[in-house]
C-alpha distance (Angstrom), angle and dihedral (degrees) to the residues before:
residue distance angle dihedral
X1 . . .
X2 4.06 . .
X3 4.06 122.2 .
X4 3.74 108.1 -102.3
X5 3.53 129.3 -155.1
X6 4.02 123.6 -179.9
X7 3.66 121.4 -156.5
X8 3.95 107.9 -148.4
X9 3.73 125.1 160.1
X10 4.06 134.1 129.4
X11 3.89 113.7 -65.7
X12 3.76 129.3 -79.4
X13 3.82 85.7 22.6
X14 4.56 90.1 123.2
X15 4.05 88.2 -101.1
X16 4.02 83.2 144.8
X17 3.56 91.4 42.5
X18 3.18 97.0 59.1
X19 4.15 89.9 36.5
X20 3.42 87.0 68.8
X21 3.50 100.4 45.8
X22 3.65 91.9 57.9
X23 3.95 99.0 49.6
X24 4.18 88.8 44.2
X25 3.86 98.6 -117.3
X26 3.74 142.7 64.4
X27 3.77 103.2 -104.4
X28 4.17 93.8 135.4
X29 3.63 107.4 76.0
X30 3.31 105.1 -122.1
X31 3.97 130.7 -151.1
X32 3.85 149.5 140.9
X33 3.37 94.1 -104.9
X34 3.93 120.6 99.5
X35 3.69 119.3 -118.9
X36 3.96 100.3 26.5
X37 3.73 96.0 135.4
X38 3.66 108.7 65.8
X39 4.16 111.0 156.3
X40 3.88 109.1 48.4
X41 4.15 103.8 -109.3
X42 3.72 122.1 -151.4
X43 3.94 128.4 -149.5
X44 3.72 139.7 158.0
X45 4.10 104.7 -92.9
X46 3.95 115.4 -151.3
X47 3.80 123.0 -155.6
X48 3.37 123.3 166.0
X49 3.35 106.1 -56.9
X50 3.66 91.5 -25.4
X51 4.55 120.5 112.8
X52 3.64 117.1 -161.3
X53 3.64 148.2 155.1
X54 3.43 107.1 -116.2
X55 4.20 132.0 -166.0
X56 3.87 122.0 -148.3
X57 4.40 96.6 -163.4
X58 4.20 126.9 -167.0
X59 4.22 74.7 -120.9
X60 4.18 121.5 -131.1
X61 3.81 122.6 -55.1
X62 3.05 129.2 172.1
X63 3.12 109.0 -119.0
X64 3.87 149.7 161.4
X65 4.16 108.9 -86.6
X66 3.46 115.1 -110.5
X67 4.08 92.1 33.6
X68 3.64 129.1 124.5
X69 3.98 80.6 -115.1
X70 3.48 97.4 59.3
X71 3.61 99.0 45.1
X72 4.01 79.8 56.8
X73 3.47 84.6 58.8
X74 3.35 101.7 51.4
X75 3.78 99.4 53.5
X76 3.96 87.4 48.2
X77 4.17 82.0 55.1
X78 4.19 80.2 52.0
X79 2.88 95.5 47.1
X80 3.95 97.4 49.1
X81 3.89 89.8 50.2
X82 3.77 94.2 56.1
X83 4.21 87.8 53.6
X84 3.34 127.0 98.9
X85 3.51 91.2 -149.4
X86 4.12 138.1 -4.0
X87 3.53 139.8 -118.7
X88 3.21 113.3 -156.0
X89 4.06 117.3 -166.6
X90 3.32 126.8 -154.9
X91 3.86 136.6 -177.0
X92 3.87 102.0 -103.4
X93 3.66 90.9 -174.2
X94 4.03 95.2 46.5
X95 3.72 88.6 45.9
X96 4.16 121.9 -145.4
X97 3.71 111.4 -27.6
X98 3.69 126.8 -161.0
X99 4.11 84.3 -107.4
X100 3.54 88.3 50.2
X101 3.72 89.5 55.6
X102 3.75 90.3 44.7
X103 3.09 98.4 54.0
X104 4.02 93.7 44.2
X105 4.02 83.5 62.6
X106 3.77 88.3 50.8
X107 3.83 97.9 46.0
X108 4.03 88.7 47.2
X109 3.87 94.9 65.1
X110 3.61 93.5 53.3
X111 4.05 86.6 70.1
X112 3.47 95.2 -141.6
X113 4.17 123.3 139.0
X114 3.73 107.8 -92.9
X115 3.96 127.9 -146.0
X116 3.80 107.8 -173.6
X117 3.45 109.3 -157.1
X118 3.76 124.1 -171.7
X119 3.71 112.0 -147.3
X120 3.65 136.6 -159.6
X121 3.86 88.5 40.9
X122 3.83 101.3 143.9
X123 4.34 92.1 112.8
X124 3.18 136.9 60.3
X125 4.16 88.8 -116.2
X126 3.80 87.2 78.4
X127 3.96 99.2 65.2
X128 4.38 89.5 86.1
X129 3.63 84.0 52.1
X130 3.47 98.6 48.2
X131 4.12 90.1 43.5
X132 3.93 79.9 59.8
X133 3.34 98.3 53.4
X134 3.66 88.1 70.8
X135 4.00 98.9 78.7
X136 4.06 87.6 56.8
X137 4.14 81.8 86.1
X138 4.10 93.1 -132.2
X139 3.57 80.9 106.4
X140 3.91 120.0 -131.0
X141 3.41 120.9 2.5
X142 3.81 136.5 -123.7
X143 3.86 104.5 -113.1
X144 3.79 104.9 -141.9
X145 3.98 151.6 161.5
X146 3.50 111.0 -153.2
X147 3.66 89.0 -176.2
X148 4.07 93.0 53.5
X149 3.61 96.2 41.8
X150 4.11 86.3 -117.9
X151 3.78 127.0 147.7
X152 3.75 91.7 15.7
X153 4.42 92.0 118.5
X154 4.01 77.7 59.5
X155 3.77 96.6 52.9
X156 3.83 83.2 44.4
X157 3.64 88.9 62.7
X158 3.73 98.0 41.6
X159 4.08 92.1 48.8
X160 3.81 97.5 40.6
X161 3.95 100.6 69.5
X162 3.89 86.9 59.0
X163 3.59 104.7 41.7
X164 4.55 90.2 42.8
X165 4.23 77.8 61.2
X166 3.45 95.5 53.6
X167 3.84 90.7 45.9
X168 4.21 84.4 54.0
X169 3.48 98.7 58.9
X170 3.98 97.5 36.5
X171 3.61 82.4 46.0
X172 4.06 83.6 57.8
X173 3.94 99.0 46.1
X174 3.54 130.9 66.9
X175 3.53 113.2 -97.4
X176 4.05 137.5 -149.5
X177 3.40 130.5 -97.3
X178 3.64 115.7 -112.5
X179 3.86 117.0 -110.0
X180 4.30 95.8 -104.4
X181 4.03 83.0 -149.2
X182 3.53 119.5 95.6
X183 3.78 109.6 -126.4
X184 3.65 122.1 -103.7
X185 4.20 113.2 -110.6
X186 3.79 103.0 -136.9
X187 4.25 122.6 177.3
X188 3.87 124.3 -168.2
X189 3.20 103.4 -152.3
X190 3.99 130.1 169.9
X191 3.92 145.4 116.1
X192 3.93 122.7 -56.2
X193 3.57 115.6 -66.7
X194 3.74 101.2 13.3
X195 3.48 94.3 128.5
X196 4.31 106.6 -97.1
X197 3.30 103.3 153.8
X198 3.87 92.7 33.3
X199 3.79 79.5 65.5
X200 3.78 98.0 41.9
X201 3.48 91.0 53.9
X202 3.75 96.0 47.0
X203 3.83 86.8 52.4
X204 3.83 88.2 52.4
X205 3.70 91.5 45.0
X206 4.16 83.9 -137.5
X207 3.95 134.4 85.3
X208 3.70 91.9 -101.6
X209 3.46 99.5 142.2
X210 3.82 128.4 47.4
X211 3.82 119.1 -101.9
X212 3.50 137.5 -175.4
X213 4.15 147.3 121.1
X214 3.54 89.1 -81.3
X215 3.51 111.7 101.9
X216 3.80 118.7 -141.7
X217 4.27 94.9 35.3
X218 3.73 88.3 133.4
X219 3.69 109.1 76.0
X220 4.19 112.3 154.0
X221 3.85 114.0 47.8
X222 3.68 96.2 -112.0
X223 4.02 124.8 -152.7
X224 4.20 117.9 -144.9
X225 3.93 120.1 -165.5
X226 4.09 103.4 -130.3
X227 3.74 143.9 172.6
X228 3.87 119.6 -154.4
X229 3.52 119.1 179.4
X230 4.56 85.6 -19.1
X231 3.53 92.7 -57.8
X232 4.13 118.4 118.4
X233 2.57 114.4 -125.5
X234 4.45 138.1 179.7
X235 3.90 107.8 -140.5
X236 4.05 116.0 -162.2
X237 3.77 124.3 -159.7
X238 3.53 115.4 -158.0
X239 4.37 144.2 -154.5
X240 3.54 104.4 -119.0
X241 3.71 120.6 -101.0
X242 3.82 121.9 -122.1
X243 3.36 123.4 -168.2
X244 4.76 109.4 -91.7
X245 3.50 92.0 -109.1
X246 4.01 89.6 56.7
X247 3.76 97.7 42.8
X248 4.27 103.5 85.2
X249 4.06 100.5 135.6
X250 4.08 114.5 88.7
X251 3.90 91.9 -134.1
X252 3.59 92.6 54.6
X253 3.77 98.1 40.3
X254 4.28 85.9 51.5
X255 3.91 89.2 47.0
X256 4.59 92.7 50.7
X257 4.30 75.5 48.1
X258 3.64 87.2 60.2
X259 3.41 105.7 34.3
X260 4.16 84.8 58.9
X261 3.14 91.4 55.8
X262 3.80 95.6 53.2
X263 3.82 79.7 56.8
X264 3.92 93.6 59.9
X265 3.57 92.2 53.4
X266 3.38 100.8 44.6
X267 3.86 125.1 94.9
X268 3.94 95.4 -158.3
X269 3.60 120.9 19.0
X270 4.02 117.0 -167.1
X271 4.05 112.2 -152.1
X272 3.71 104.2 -148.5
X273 4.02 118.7 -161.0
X274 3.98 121.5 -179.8
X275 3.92 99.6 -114.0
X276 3.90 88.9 -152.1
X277 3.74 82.3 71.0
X278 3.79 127.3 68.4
X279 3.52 115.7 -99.9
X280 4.15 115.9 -97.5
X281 3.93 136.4 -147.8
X282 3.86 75.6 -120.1
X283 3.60 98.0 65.0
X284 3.21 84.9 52.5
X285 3.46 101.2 44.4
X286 3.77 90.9 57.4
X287 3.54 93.4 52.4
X288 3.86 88.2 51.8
X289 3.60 84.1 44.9
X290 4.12 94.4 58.2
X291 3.62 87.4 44.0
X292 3.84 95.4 61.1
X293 3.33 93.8 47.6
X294 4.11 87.4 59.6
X295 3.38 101.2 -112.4
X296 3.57 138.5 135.4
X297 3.93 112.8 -104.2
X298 3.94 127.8 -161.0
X299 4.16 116.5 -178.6
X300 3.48 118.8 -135.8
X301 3.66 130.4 -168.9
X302 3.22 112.7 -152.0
X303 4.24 133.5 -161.5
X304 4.44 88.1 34.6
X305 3.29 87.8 160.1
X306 3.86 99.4 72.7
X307 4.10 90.7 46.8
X308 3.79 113.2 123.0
X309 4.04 94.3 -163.5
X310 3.04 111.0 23.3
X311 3.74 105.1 177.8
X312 3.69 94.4 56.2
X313 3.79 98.9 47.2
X314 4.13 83.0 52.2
X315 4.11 89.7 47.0
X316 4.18 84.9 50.8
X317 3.71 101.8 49.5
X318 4.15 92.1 43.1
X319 3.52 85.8 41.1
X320 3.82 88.2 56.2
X321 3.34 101.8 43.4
X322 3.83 92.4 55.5
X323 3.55 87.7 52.6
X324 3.88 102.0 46.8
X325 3.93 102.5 28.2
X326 4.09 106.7 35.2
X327 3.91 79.5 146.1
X328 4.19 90.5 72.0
X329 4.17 94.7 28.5
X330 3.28 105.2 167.0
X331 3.82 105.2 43.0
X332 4.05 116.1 160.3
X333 3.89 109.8 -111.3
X334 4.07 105.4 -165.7
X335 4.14 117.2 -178.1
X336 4.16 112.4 -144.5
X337 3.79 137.2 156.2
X338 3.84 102.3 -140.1
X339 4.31 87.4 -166.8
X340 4.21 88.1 58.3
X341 3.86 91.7 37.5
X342 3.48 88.1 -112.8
X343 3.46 125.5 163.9
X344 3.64 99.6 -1.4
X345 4.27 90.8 130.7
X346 3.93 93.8 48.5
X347 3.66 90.2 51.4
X348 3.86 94.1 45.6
X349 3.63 89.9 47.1
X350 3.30 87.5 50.2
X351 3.58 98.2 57.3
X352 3.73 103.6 45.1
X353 4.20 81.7 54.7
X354 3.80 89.8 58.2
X355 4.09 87.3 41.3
X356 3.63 83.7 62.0
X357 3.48 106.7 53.5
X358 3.69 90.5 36.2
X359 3.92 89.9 68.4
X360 3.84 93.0 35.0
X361 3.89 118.9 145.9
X362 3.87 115.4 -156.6
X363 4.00 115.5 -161.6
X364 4.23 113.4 -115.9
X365 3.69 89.1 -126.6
X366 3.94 95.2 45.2
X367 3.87 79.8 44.0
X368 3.08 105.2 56.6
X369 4.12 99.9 36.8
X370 3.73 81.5 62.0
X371 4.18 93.3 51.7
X372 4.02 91.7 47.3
X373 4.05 91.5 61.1
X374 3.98 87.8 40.4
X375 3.91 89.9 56.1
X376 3.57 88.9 43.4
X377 3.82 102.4 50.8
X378 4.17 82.1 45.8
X379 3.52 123.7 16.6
X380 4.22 121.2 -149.6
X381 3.63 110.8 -105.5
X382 4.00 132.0 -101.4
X383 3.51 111.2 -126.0
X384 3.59 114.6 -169.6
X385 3.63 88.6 8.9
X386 3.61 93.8 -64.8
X387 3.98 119.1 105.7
X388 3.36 121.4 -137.7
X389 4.08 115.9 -121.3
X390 3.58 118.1 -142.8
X391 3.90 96.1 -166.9
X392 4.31 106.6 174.0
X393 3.59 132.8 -13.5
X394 4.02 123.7 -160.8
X395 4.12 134.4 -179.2
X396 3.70 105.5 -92.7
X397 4.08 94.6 175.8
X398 3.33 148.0 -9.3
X399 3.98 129.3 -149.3
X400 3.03 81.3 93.7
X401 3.93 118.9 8.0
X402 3.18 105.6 -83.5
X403 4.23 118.6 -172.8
X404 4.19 130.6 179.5
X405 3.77 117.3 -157.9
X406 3.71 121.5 -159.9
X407 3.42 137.8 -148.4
X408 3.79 145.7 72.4
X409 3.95 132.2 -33.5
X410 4.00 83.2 4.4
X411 3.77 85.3 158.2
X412 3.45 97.6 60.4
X413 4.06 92.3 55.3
X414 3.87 111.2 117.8
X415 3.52 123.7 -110.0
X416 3.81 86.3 -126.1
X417 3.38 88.8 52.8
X418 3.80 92.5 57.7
X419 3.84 93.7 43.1
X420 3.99 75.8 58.3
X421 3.62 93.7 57.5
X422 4.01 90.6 38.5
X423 3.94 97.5 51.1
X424 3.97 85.6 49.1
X425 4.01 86.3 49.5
X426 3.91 86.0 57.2
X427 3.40 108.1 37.9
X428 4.54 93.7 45.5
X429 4.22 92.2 34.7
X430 3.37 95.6 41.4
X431 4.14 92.4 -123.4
X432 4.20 100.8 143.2
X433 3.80 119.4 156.3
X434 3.93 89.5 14.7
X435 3.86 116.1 108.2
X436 4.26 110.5 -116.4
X437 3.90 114.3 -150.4
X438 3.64 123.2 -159.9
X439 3.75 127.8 -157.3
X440 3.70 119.2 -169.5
X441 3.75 128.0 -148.3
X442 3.73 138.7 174.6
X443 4.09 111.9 -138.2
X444 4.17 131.9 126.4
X445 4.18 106.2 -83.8
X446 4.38 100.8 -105.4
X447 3.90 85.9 -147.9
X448 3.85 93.7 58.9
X449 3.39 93.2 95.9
X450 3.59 93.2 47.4
């Protein structure tokens, strides 16, 4: 079982800051406003020679029950109890607040080790602060600038006598054998309110993520470890994603930044849209979006339950798709209702079928028996009285399929004549809803003389 270390404190405090200092790379957004960090976010901390699991929390407020706040709250509280031991920040500069003392009392009955750190220590205007910090009763605390990389060796020291005793006794047990497949990089991606992390936490089958009415709760993309079925697998929740023209506040526009980037390392994004709603350009967009990016996409509509007629709201979206995105024909649409638990298997199954084809390999010879009927059923065109030859074709790549076609005048083939040669791909390989790429090269065919 890996070391884990939770960092709690009041907001605004540099709990992300310092986060991302300890995993090596800015994957908290970051900013001076209070309450940024919402869902708790998990990521392997490094310190020295020290290897941890390590929880960025929205910290304790005290807050009204029932309130997007307090449900904040709560998963920091989660998040504390799964720790082996805390961190809890403080404002070095601000000095002890009543909240901070609060939440000291809070933190104490959870009977977990506690590290306090005081932040923001780079100046000499933090040593009241720090004399303050005292009266807590966690005893003397770690002066430290997340920001300026400073006081980390002493955090070292404070963290490594826990973690080496953890080593010990794992050290003494019998451990697991690690899962020889690689895990499977899933996003959820989709507009505001379509219900991501109601789906997340339905896959989990736990209130990991935060949930509510409020659109826009989720703010970092956020990564799960999961098993479905025995396969690994890497699960991302996302912000929602508005169209430009609607995105104007900083937080938002840093969360979208985020959420693309959960994109680019996924393997198989699913595009969720709330089917009580009518289908937007957006929607759209975003699956047009995935496929660009050359991964595999699945459609999901989410909150099925509440759909009057059903049949026709399926006919529209399909219909829509076809009409819109001919360049991904064949994408998997899959109906669930996360908050029932519905659908969860279909989706999944859904997924690891688009994995698939996504890493296809297709033999040269099988390859290129399939592009001599093509050419014959529909020759490439002549322009300027000239006809283009399309002499062999071979599987450069996969991740996604990935093809290069040779022969001469290549760059004067039509893009309709490709889409040709990619709807053929699809329909004979069996490759819908996963985005084809084509490379084209000049070069003398090596089965000519064959």
């Amino acid at each position: 079982m890996t070391f884990t270390v939770a960092i709690l404190g009041r907001p605004n405090v540099g709990k992300s800051t310092l986060f991302n200092r300890l995993v090596g790379q800015r994957i908290a957004i970051v900013d001076d406003t209070p309450g940024v960090t919402r869902d708790r976010r998990e990521g392997e901390g490094r310190l020295g020679n020290l290897r941890f699991t390590i929880f960025d929390t929205a910290g304790l407020d005290d807050a009204q029950k029932g309130s997007l706040e307090a449900r904040m709250s709560a998963q920091s509280v989660d998040a504390a109890k799964l720790a082996d031991v805390i961190l809890l920040v403080m404002d070095a500069r601000a000095g002890v607040t009543p909240t901070d003392r609060e939440f000291a009392q809070r933190i104490r009955k959870l009977g977990k080790p506690v590290i306090l750190v005081g932040n923001k220590a780079e100046s000499r205007a933090a040593l009241p602060g720090l004399g303050e910090a005292n009266s807590l009763g966690f005893g003397e605390p770690l002066a430290v600038s997340a920001e300026h990389a400073e006081g980390l060796d002493a955090l070292h020291d404070a963290l490594e006598p826990f973690v080496r005793k953890q080593d010990e006794a794992e050290d003494a047990e019998p451990g697991e054998a690690d899962d020889p497949k690689r895990p499977l990089k899933l996003a959820i991606v989709g507009q505001p309110n379509a219900g991501k992390s109601t789906l997340v936490n339905a896959m989990l089958g736990e209130e990991r993520m935060l949930t509510g009415p409020e659109a826009g709760i989720t703010r970092d993309a956020i990564v799960n470890d999961w098993s479905w079925k025995g396969r690994a697998i890497k699960l991302w929740d996302t912000a929602g994603i508005r169209r430009k023209s609607r995105v104007q506040e900083k937080i938002e526009k840093l969360s979208v930044a985020d959420a693309l980037r959960a994109i680019r390392f996924a393997e198989c994004v699913v595009v969720l849209i709330d089917a009580t709603l009518p289908i937007e350009r957006q929607d759209l967009t975003l699956c047009d979006l995935v496929a660009r990016e050359g991964r595999a996409v699945v459609l999901a509509l989410s909150k099925w339950d509440a759909v009057e007629d059903k049949s026709a709201t399926l006919r529209e979206v399909e219909s829509k798709l076809e009409e819109v995105l001919p360049e991904i024909r064949g994408v998997p649409v899959v109906t669930i209702s996360a908050k029932q638990g519905r659908g969860v298997d279909a989706l999944m199954k859904a997924v690891t079928e688009a994995d698939r084809k996504w890493n296809i390999r297709i033999s040269t010879g099988k390859l290129n028996r399939w592009l001599e009927g093509a050419l014959e059923r529909n020759a490439p065109p002549a322009p300027s009285g000239r006809r283009i030859k399309i002499r062999y074709a071979t599987q450069a790549n996969a991740r996604p399929p990935t093809f290069a076609l040779f022969g001469n005048q290549l760059n004067k083939l039509p893009e309709s004549y490709l889409r040709y040669l990619m709807n053929g791909l699809r329909a004979d390989f069996g490759l819908g809803g996963v985005p084809i790429r084509f490379a084209l090269r000049g070069g003398k065919n090596p089965y000519e003389d064959n």
